[in-house]
N, CA, C and O atoms as CSV, one atom per row, in Angstrom:
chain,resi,resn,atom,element,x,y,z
A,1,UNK,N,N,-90.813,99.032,10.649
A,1,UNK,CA,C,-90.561,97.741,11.290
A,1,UNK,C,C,-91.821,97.327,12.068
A,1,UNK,O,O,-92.257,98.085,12.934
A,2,UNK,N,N,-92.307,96.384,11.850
A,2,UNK,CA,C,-93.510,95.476,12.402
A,2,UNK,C,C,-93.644,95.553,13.871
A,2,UNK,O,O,-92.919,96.241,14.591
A,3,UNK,N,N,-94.421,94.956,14.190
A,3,UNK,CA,C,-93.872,94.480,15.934
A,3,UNK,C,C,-93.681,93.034,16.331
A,3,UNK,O,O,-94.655,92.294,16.193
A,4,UNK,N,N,-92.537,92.524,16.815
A,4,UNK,CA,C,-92.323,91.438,16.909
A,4,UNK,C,C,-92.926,90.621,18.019
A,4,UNK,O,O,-92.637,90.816,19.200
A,5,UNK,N,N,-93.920,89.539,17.536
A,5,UNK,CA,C,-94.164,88.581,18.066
A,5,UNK,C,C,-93.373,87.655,19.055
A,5,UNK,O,O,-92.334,87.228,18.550
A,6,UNK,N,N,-93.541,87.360,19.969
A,6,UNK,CA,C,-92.879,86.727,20.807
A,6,UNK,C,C,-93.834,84.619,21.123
A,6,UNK,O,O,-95.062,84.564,21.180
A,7,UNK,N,N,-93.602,84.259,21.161
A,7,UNK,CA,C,-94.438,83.244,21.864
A,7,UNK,C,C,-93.745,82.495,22.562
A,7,UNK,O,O,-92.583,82.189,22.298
A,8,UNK,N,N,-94.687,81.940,23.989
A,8,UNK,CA,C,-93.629,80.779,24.617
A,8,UNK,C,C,-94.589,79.332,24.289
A,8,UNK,O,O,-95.794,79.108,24.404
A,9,UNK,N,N,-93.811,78.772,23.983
A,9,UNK,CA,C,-94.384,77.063,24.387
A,9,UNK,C,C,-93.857,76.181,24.714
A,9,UNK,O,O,-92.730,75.710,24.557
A,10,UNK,N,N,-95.242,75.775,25.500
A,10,UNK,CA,C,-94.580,74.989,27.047
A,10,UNK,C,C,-95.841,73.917,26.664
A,10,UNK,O,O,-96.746,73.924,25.829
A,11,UNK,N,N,-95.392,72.975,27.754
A,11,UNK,CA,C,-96.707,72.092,28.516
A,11,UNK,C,C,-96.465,72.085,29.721
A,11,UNK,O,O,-95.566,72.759,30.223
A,12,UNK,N,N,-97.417,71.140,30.512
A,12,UNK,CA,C,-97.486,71.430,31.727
A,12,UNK,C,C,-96.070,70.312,32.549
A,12,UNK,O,O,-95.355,70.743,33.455
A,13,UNK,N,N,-95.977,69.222,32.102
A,13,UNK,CA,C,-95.275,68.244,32.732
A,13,UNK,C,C,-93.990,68.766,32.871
A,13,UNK,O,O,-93.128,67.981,33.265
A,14,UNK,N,N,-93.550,70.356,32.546
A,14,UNK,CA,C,-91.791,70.725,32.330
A,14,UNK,C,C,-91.961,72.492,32.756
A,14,UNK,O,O,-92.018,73.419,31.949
A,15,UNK,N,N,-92.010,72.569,34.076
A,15,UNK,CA,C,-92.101,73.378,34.843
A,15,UNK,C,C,-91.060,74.903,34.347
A,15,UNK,O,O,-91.488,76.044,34.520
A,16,UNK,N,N,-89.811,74.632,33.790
A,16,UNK,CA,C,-88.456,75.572,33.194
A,16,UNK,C,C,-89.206,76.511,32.527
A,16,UNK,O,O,-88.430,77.460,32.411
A,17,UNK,N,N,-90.425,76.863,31.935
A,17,UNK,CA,C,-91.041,77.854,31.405
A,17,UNK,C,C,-91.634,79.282,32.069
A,17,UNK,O,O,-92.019,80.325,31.541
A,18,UNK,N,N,-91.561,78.976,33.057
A,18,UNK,CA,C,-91.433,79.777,34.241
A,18,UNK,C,C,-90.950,80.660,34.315
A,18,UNK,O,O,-91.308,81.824,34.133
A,19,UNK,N,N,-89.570,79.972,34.752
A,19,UNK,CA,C,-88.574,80.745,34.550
A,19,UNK,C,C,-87.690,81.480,33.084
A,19,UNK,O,O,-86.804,82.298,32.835
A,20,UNK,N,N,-88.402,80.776,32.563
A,20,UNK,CA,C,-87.846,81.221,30.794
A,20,UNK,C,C,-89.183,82.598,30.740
A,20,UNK,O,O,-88.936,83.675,30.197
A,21,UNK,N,N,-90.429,82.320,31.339
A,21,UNK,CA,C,-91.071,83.253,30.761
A,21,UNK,C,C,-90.468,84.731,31.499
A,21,UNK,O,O,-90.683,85.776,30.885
A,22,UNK,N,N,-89.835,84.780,32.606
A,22,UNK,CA,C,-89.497,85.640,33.633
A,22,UNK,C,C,-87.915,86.235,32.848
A,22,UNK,O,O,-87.688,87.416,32.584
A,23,UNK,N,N,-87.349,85.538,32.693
A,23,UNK,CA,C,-85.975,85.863,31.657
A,23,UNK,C,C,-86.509,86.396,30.556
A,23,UNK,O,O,-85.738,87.248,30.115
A,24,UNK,N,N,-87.556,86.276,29.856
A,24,UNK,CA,C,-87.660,86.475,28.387
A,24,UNK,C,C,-88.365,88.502,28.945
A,24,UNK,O,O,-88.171,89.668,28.603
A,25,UNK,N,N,-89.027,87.870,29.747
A,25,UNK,CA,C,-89.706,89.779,29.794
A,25,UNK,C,C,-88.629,90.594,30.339
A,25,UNK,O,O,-88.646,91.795,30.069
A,26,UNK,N,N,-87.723,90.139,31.042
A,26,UNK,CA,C,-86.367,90.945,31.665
A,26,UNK,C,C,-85.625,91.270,30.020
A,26,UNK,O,O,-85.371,92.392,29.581
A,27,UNK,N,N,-85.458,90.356,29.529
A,27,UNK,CA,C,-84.505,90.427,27.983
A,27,UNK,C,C,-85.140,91.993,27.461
A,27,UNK,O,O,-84.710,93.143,27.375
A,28,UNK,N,N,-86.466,91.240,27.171
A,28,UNK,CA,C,-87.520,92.221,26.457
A,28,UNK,C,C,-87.602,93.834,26.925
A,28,UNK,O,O,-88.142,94.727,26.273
A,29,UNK,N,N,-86.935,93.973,28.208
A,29,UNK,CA,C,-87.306,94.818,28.511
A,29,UNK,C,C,-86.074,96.016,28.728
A,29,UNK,O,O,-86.117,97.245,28.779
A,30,UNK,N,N,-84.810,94.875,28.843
A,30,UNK,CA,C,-83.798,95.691,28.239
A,30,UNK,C,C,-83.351,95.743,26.830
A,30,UNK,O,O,-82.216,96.125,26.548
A,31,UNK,N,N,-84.043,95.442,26.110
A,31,UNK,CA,C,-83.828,95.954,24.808
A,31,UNK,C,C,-84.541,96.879,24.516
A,31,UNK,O,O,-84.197,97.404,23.458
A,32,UNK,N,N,-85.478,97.365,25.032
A,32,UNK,CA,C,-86.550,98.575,24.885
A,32,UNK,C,C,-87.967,97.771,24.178
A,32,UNK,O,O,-88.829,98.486,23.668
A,33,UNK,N,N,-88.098,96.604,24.184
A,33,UNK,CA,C,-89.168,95.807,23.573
A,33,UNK,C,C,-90.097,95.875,24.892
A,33,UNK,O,O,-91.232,95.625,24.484
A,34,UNK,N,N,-90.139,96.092,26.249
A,34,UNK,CA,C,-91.273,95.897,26.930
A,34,UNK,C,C,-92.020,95.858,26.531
A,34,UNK,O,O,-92.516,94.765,26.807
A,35,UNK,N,N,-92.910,96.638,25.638
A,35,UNK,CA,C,-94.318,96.717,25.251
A,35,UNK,C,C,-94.659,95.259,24.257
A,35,UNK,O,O,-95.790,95.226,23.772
A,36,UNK,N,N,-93.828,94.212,23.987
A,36,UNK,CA,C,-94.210,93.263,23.493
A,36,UNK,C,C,-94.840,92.040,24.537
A,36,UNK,O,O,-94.166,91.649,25.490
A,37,UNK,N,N,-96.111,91.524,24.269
A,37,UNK,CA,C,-96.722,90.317,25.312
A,37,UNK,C,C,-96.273,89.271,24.829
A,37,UNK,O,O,-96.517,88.972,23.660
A,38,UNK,N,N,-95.461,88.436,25.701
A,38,UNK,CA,C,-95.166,87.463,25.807
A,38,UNK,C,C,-96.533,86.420,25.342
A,38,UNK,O,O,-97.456,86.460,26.156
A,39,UNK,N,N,-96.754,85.486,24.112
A,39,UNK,CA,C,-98.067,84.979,23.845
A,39,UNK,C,C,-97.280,83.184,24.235
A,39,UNK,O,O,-96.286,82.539,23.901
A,40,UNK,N,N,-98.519,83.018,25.145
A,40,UNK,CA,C,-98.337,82.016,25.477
A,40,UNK,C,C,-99.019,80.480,25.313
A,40,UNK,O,O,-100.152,80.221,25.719
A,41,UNK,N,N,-98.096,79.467,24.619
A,41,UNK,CA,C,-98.961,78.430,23.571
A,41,UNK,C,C,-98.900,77.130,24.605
A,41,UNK,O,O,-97.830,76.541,24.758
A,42,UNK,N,N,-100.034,76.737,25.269
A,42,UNK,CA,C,-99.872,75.177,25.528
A,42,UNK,C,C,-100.175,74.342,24.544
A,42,UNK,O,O,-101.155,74.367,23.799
A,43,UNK,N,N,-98.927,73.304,24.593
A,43,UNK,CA,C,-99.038,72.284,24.074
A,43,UNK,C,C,-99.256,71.021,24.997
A,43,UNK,O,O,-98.578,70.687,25.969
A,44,UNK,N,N,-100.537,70.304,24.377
A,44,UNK,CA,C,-100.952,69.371,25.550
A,44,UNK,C,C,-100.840,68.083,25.402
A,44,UNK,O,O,-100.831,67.338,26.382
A,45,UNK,N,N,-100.726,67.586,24.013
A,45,UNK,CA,C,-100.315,66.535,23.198
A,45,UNK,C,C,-99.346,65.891,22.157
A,45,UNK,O,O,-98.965,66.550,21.190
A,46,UNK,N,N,-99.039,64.895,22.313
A,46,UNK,CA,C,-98.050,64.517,20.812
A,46,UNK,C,C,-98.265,65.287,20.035
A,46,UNK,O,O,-97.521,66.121,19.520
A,47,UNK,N,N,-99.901,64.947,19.800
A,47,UNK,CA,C,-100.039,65.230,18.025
A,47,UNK,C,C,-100.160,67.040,18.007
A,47,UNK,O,O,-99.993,67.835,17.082
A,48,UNK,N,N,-100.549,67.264,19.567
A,48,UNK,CA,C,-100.342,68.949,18.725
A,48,UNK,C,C,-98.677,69.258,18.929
A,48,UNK,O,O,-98.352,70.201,18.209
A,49,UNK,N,N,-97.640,68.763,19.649
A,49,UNK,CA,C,-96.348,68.916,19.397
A,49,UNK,C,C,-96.032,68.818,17.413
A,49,UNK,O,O,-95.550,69.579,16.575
A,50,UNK,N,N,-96.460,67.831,17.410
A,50,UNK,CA,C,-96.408,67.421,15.962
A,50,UNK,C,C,-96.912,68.166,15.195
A,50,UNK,O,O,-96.384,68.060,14.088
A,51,UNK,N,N,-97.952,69.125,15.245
A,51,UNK,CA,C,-98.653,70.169,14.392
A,51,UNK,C,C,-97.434,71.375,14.930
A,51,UNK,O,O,-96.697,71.884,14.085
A,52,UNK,N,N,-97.339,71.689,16.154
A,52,UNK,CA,C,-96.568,73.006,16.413
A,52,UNK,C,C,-95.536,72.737,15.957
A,52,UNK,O,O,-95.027,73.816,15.652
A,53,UNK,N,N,-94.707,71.742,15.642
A,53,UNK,CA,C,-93.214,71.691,15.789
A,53,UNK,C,C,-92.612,71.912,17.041
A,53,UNK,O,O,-91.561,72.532,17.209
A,54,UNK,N,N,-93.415,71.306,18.060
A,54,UNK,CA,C,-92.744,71.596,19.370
A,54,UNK,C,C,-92.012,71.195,19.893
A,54,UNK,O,O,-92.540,70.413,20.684
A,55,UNK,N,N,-90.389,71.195,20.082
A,55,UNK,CA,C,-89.569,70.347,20.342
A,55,UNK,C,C,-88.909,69.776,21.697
A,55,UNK,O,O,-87.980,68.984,21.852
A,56,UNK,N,N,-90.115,70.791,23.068
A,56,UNK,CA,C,-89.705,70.585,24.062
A,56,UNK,C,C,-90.163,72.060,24.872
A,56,UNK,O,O,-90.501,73.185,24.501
A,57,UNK,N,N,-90.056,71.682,25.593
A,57,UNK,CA,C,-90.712,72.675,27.027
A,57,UNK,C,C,-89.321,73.112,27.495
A,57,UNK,O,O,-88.473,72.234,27.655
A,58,UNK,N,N,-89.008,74.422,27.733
A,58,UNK,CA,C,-90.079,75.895,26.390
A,58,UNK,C,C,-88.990,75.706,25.657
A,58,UNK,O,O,-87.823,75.314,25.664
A,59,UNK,N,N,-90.421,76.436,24.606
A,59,UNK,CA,C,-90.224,76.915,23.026
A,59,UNK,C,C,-90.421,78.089,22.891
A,59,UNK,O,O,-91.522,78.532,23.220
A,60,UNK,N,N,-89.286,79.068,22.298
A,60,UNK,CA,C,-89.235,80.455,22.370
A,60,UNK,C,C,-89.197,80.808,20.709
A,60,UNK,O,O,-88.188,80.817,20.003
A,61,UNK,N,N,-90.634,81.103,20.279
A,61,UNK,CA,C,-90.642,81.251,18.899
A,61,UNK,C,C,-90.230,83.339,18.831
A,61,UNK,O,O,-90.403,84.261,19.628
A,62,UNK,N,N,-89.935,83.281,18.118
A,62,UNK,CA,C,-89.638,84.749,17.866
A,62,UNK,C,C,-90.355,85.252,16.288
A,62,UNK,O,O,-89.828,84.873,15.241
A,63,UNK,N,N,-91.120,85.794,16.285
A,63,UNK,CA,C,-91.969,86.109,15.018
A,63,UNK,C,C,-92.175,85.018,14.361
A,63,UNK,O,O,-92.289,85.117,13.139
A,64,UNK,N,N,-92.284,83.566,15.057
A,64,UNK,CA,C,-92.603,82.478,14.625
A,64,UNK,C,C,-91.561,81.543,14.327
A,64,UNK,O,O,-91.747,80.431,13.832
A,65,UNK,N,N,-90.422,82.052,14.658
A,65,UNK,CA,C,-89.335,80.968,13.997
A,65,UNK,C,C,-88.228,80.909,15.763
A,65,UNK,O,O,-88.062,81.768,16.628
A,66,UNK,N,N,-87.708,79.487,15.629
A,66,UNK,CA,C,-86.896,79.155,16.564
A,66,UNK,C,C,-85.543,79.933,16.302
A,66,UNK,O,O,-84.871,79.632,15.315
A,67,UNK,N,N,-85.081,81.051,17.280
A,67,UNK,CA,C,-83.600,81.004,17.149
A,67,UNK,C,C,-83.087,79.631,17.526
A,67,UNK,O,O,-82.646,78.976,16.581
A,68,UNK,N,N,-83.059,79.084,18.692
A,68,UNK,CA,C,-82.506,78.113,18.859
A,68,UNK,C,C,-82.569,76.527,18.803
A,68,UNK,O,O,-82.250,75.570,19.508
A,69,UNK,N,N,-83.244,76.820,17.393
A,69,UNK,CA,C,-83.814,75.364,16.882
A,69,UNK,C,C,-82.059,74.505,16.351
A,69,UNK,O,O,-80.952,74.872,15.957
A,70,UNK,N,N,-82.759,73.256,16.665
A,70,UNK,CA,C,-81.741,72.018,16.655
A,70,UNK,C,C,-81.607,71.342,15.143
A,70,UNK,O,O,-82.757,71.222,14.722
A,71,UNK,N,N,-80.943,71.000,14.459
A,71,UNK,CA,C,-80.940,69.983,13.249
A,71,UNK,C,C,-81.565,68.655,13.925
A,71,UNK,O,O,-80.873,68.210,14.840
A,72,UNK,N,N,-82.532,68.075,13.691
A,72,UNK,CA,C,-82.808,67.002,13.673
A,72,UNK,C,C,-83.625,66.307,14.904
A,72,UNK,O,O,-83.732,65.102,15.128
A,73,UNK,N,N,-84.203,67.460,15.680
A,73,UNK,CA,C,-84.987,67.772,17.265
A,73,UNK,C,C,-86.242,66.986,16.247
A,73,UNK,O,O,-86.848,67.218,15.201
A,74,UNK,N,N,-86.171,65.919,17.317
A,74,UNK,CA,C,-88.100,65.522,16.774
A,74,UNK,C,C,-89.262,66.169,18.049
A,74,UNK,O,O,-89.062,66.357,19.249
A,75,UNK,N,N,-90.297,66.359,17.352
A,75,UNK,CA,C,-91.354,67.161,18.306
A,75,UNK,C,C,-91.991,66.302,18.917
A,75,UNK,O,O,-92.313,65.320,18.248
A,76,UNK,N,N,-92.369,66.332,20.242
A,76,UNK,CA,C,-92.681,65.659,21.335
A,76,UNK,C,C,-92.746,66.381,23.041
A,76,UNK,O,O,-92.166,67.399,23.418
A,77,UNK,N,N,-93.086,66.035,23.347
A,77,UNK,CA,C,-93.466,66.319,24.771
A,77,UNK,C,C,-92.380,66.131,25.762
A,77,UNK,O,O,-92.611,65.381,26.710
A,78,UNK,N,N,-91.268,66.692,25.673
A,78,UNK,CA,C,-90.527,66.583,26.863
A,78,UNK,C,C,-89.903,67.555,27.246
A,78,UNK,O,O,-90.089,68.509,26.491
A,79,UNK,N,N,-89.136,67.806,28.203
A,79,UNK,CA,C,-88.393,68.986,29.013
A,79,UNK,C,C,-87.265,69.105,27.780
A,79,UNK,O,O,-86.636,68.133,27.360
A,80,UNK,N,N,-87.111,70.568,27.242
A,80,UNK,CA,C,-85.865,70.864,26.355
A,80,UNK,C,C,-84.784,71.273,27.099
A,80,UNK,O,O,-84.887,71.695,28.251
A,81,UNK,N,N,-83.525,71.142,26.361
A,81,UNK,CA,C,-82.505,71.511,27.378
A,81,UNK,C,C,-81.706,72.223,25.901
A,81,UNK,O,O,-81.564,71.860,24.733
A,82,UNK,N,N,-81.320,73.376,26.692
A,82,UNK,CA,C,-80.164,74.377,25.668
A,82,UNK,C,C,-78.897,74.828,26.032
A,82,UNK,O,O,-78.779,75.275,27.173
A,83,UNK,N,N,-77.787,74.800,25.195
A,83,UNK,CA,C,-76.937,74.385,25.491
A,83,UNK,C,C,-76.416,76.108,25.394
A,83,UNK,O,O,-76.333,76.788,24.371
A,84,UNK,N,N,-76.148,76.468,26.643
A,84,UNK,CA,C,-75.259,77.747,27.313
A,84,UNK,C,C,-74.124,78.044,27.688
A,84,UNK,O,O,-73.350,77.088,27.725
A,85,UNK,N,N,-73.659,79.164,28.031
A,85,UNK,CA,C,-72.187,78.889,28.322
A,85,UNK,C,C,-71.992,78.524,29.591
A,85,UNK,O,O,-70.820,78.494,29.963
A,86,UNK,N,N,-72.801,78.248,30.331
A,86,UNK,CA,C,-72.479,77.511,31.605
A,86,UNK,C,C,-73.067,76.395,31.778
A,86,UNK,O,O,-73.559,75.937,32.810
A,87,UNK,N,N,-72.979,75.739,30.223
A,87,UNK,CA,C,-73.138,73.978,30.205
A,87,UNK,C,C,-75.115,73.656,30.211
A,87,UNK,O,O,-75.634,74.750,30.430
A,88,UNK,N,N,-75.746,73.024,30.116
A,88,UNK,CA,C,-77.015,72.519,29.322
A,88,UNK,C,C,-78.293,73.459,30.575
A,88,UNK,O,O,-78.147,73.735,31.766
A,89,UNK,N,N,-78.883,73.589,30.097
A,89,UNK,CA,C,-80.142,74.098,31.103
A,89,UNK,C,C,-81.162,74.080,30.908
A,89,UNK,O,O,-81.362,73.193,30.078
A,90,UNK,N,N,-82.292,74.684,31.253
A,90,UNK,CA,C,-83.332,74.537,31.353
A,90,UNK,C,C,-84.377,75.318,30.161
A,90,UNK,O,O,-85.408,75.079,29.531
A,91,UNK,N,N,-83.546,76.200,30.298
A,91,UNK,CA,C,-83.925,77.982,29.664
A,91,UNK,C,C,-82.461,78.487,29.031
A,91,UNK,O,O,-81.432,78.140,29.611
A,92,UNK,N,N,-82.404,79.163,28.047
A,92,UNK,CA,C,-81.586,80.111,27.627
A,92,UNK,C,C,-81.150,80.824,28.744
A,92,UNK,O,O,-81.609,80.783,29.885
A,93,UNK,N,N,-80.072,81.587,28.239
A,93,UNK,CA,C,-79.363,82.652,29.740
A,93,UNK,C,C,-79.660,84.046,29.083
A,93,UNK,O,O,-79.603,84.278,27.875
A,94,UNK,N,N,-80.011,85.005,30.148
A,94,UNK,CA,C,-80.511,85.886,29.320
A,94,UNK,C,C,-79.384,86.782,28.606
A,94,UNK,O,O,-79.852,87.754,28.012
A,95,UNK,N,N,-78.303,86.672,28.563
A,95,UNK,CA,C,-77.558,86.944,27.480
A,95,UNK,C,C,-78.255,86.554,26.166
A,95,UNK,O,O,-78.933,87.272,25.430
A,96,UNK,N,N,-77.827,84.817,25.993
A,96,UNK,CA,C,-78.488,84.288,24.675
A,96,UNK,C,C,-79.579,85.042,24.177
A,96,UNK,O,O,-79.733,85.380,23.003
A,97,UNK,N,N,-80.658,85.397,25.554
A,97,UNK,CA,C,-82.203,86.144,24.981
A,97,UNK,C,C,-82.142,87.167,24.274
A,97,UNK,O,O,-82.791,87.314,23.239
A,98,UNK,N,N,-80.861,88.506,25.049
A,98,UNK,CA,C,-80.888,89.529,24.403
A,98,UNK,C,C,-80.034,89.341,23.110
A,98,UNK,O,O,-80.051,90.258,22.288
A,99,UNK,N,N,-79.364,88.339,22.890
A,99,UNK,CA,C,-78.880,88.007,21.166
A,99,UNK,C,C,-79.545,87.792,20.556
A,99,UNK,O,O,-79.269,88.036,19.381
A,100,UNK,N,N,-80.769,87.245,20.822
A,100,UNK,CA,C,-81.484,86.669,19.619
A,100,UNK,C,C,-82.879,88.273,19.581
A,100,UNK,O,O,-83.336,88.813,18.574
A,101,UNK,N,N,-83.156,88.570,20.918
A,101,UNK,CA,C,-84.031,89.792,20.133
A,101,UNK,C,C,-83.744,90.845,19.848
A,101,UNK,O,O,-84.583,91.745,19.808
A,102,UNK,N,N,-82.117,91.078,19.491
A,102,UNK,CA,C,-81.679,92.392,19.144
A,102,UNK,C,C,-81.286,91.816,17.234
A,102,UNK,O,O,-81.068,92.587,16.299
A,103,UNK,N,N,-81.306,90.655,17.190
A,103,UNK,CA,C,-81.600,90.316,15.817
A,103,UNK,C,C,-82.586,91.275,14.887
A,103,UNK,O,O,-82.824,90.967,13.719
């Protein structure tokens, strides 16, 4: 088994990455993944949203692919919001985190 890539992407105008990056190394670290670096992608423009597929601040790619990608999310520059069990937020809950990296 490889080692799994992690990346966050953010921009600067949507501060929630923060705290997503702080949840994601807690996740990481109870799954026994600590030793994975969190790689971290600014996106600073439309058009590189539009090259990344970036659908919002943060973006939690996992070996390159969105667990929690949307049908029909256009890429652009704004604050993302994900939908948890305690209703829309900022960031995933780190439940959700450790579901998607025990995938």
């Amino acid at each position: 088994m490889g080692m799994t890539t992690v990346t966050l992407q953010y921009f600067d105008g949507c501060p929630n990455w923060v705290q997503t990056e702080a949840l994601l190394n807690e996740a990481l670290a109870l799954v026994g993944m600590d030793d994975v670096q969190i790689e971290r992608q600014q996106v600073a423009t439309v058009a590189d949203a539009v090259r990344a597929g970036f659908i919002g601040s943060p973006t939690i790619l996992i070996d390159g692919m969105d667990p929690f990608a949307v049908d029909g999310a256009q890429p652009g520059l704004a604050c993302r919001v994900y939908s948890t069990p305690v209703g829309l937020r900022g960031s995933p809950t780190l439940e959700q985190l450790l579901t998607v990296l025990r995938r």
